[in-house]
C-alpha positions as CSV (number, residue, x, y, z in Angstrom):
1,X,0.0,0.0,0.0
2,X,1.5,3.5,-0.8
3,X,0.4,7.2,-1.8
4,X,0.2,8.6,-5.2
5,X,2.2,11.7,-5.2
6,X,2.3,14.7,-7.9
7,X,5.4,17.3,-7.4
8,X,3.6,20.2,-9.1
9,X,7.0,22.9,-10.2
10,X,9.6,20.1,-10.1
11,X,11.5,21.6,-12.3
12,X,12.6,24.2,-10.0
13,X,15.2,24.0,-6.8
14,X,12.5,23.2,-4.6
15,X,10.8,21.0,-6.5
16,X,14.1,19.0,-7.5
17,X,15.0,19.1,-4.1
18,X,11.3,17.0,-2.9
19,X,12.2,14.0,-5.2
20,X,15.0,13.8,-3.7
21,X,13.9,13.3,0.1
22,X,10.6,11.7,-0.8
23,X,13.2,9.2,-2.2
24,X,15.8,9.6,1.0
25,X,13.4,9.5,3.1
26,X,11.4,6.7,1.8
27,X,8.4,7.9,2.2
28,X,5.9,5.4,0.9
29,X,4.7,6.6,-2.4
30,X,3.7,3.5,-4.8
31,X,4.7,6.6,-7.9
32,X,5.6,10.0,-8.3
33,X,4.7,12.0,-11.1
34,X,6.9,15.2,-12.4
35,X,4.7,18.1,-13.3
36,X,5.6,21.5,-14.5
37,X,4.5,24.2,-17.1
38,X,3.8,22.7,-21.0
39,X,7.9,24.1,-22.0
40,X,9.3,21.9,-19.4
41,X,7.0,19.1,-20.9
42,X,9.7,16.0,-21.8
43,X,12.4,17.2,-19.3
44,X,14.2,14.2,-17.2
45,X,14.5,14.3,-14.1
46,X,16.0,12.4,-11.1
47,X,13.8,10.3,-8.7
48,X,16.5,7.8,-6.7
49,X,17.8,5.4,-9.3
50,X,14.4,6.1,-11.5
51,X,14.1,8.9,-13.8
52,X,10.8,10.3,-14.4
53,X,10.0,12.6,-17.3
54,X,8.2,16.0,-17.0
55,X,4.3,16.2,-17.5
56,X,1.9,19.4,-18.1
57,X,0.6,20.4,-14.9
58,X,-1.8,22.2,-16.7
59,X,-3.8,19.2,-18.4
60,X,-2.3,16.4,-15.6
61,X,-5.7,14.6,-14.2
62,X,-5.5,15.2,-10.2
63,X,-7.9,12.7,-9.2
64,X,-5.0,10.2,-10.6
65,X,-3.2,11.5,-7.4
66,X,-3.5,11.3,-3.2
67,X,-0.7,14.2,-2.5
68,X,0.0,17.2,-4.1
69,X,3.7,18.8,-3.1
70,X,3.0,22.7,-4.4
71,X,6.2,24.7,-5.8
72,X,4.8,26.7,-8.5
73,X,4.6,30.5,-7.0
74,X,1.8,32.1,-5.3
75,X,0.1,33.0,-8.7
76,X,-0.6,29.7,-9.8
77,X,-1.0,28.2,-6.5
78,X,-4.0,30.6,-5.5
79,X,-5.6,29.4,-8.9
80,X,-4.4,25.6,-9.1
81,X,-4.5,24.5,-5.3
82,X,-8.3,24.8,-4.7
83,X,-9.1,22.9,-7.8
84,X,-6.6,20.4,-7.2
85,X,-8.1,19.9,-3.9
86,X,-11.7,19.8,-5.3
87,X,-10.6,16.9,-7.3
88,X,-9.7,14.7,-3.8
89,X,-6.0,15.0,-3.8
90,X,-4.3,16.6,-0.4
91,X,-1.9,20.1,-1.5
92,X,1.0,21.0,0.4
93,X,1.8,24.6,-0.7
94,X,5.0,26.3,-0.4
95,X,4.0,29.7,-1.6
96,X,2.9,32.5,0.2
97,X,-0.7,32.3,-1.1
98,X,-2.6,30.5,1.2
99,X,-0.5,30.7,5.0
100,X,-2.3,33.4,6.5
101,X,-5.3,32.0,5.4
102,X,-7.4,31.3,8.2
103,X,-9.0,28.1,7.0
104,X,-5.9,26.5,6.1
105,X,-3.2,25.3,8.9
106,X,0.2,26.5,8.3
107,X,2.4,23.5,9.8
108,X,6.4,22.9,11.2
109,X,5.5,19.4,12.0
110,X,7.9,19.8,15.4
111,X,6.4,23.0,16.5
112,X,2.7,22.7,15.8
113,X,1.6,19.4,14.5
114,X,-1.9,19.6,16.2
115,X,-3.1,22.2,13.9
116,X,-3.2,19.4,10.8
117,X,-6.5,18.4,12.8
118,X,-8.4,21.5,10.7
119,X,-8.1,21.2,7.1
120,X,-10.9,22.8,6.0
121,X,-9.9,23.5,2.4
122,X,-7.7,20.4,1.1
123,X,-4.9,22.7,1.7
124,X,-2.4,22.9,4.1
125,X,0.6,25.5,4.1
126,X,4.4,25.5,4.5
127,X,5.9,28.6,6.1
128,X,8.5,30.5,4.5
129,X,11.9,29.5,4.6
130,X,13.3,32.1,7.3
131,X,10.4,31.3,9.2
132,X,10.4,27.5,9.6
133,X,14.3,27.8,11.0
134,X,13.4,30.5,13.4
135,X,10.0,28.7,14.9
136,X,11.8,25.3,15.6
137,X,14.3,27.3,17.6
138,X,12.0,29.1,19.3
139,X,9.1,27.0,20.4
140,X,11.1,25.2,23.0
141,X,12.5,28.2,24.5
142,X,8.9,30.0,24.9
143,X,7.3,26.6,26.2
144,X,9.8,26.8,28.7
145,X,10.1,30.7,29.6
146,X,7.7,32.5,27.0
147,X,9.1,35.1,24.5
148,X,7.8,38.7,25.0
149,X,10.1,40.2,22.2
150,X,12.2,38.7,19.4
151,X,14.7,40.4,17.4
152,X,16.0,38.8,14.0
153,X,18.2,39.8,11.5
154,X,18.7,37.3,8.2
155,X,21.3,36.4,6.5
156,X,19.6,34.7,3.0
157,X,21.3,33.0,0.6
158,X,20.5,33.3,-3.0
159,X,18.9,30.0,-3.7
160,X,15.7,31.3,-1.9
161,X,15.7,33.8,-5.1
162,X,15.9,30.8,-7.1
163,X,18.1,29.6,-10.1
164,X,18.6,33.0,-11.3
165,X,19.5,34.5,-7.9
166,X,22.2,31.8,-7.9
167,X,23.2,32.2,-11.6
168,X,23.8,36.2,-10.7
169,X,26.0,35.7,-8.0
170,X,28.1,33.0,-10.0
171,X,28.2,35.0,-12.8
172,X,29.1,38.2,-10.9
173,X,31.4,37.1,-8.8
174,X,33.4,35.7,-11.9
175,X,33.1,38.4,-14.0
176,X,34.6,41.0,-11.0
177,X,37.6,38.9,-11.2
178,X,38.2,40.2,-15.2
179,X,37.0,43.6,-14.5
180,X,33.4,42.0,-16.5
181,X,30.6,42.1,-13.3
182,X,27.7,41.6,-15.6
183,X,25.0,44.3,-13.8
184,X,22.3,43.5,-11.5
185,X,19.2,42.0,-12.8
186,X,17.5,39.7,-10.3
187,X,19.0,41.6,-6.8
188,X,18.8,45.4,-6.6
189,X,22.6,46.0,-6.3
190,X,25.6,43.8,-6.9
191,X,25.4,40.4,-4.8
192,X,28.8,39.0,-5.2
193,X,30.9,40.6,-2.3
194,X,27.9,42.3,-0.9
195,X,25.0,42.0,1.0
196,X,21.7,43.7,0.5
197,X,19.2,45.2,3.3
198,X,16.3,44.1,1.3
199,X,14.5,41.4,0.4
200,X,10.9,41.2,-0.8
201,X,8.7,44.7,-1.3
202,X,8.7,47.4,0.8
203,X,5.1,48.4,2.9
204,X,4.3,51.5,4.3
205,X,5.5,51.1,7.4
206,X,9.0,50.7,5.9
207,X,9.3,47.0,6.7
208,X,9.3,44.4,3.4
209,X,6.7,41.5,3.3
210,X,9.6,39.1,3.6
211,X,10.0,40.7,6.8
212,X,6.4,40.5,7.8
213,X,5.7,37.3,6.8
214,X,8.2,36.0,9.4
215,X,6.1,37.3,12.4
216,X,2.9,37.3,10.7
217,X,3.5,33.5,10.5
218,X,5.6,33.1,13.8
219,X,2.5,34.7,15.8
220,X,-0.3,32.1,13.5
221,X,2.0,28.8,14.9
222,X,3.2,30.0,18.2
223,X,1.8,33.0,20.0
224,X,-0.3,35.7,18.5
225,X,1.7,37.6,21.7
226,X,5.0,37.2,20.4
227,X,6.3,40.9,19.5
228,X,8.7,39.9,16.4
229,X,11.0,43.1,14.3
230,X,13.2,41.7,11.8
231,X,15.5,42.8,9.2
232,X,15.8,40.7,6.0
233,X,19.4,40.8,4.1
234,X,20.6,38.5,1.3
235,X,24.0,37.3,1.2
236,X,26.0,35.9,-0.9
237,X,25.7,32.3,-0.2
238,X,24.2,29.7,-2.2
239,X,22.7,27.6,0.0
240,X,22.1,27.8,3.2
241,X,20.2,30.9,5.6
242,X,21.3,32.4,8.9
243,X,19.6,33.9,11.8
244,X,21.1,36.5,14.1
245,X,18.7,36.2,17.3
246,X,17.9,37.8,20.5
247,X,15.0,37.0,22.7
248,X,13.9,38.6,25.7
249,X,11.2,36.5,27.7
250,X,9.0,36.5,31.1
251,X,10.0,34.2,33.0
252,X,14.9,33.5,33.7
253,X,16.5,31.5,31.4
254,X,19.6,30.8,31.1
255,X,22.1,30.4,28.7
256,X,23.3,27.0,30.0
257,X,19.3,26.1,30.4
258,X,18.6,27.2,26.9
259,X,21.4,25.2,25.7
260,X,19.9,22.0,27.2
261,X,16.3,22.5,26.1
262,X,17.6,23.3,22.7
263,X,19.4,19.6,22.7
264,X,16.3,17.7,23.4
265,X,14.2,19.9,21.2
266,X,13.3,18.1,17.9
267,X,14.3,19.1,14.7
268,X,17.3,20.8,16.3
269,X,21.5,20.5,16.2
270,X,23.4,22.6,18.9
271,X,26.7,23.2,17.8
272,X,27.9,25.8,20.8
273,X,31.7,25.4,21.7
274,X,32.9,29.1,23.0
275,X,35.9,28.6,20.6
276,X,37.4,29.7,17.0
277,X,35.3,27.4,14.5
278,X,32.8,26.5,17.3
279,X,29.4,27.2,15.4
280,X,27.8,26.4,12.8
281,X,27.7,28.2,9.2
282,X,25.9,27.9,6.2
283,X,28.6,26.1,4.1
284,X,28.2,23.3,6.4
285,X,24.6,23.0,6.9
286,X,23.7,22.3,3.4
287,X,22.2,19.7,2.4
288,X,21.6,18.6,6.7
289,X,18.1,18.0,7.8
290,X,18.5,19.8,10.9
291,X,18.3,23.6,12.3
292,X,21.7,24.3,13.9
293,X,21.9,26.6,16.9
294,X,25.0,28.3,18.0
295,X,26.6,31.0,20.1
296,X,23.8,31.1,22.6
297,X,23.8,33.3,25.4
298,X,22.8,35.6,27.8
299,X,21.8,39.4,27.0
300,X,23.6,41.3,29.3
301,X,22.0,44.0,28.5
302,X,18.6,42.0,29.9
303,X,18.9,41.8,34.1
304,X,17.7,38.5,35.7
305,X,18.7,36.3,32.6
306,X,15.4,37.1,31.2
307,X,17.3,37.8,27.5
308,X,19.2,35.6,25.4
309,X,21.3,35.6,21.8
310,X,21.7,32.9,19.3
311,X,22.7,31.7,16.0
312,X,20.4,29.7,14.0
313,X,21.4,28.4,10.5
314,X,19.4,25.7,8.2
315,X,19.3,24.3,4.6
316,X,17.0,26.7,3.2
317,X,15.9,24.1,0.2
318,X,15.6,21.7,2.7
319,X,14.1,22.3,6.0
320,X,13.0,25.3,4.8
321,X,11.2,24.2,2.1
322,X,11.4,20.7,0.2
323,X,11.6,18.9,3.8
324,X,9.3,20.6,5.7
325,X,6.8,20.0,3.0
326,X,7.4,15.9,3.0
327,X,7.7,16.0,6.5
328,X,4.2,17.6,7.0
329,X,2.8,14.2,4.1
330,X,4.3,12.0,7.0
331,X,2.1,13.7,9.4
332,X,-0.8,13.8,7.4
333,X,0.1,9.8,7.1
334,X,0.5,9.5,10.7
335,X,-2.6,11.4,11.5
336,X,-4.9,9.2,8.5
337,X,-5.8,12.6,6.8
338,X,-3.8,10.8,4.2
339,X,-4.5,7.7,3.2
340,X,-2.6,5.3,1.6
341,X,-4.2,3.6,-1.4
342,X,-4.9,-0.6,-1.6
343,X,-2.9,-2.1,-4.4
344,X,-4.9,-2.2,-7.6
């Protein structure tokens, strides 16, 4: 017995990146079917040892399907997800279109889980990328001494722009070695050697929605109290986002206390020697599973050790996308809101 699964945008890093760990992860799927728009009709692509070959998402027959694994853009998926849904098969969306929704649950399987109990819509949907790192760290720490105020700044690499975010930086940073930089296209200013204080498109208030999509969706899965500021800045880094942290909560915590929690937490790596080349970085959390935590410590600028610091740095096609998203089909699994099929 096993699930019939669609990867609707598999053409794309994320989607290429949810063959892969449905197929690492073995997650039981009697067959997985490639979809994308008609040009990438024909394309091969890699499913373990098998390789499967591109269909049109636009004329693919959903009720064929169980699971739906979304990576096509908000655009389509606002159009495409409620039909898809209509037709019996489960979506997991990875677009911004449907998480503050409040009819559809917006999941980290080890923070909330519970909240796959209300699908109301056939949809449920995966946070953004800087979001999914940040919650895992932080739901431990406010189940054990609530968070009042969070302060973030991001370090994103370029992969969360997608292919052409990392062809720009390749490109630049070889052409500034020949006195050739091609110009910005897909950034706002010059990646390669840089980073830039801006990422998404700027509100009102002077905040981006990148930015507000990380407490919008931090408040929906852990506290609506939670008082969240960020600053969003891309960096030039392939794979692989970073978190600059600092936390100031109601009840003491400290450092060494936080460090424990964070240990038995699920989803979570420490990797906290106070030493040169005792933390984690980007370049080796790609392709990990995990959320790495480092540096942590105590605010000294916060009396009673009711403030701490941290580093937090994840795979942001992987937990912050592609295995989030397969991890939430195990829980639907787990839960029976997915069903696996009797053989034919």
């Amino acid at each position: 017995m096993g699930v019939k699964v669609a990867v609707l945008g598999a053409t794309g890093n994320v989607g290429r990146e949810m063959l892969t760990i449905l197929e690492e992860r073995r997650f039981p799927a009697d067959e997985v079917v490639a979809l994308a728009s008609r040009r990438s009709m024909g394309r091969e692509l890699s499913y373990g040892s098998r390789t499967l070959t591109c269909k049109d998402a636009d004329t693919f027959d959903y009720s064929t399907v169980d699971l739906v694994l979304m990576s096509a853009g908000g655009g389509p998926s606002k159009d495409m997800s409620p039909k898809i849904a209509a037709q019996g098969a489960l979506v997991i969306d990875n677009s911004s279109a449907w998480r503050m929704d409040p009819d559809v649950p917006l999941i980290v399987p080890e923070v909330n889980p519970d909240a796959i109990k209300d699908i109301r819509k056939g949809i449920i949907a995966n946070p953004n990328c800087s979001t999914i790192q940040l919650v895992v760290a932080l739901k431990p720490l406010h189940d054990a001494a609530r968070i009042k105020r969070a302060i973030v700044a991001t370090y994103q690499s370029v992969s969360g722009a997608g292919k052409e975010g990392m062809d720009e930086l390749w490109t630049q940073t070889k052409g500034i070695f020949v006195n050739d930089a091609p110009e910005p296209r897909k950034f706002q200013k010059q990646i390669a050697f840089n980073v830039i204080p801006h990422i998404g498109t700027f509100l009102d208030n002077g905040y981006t929605d990148e930015e507000a999509k990380m407490w919008n969706e931090t408040q929906k899965m852990i506290d609506k109290d939670i008082a969240l500021t960020v600053t969003c800045v891309r960096a030039p880094v392939f794979v692989g986002h970073s978190e600059a942290v600092n936390l100031e909560f109601e009840q003491p915590l400290s450092d060494d206390e936080a460090r424990e929690i964070l240990r038995e937490a699920p989803g979570v790596v420490v990797i906290d020697k106070r030493e040169t080349g005792g933390y984690i970085t980007p370049v080796e959390a790609k392709g990990e599973f995990g959320v790495f935590v480092s540096r942590i410590r105590n605010d000294i600028t916060v009396p009673d050790n009711k403030g701490l610091s941290m580093w937090v740095v994840s795979d942001n096609l992987r937990k912050g996308a592609a295995l989030n998203a397969v991890q939430i089909a195990e829980l639907a699994l787990e839960r029976g809101v997915l069903k696996t099929r009797e053989p034919a």
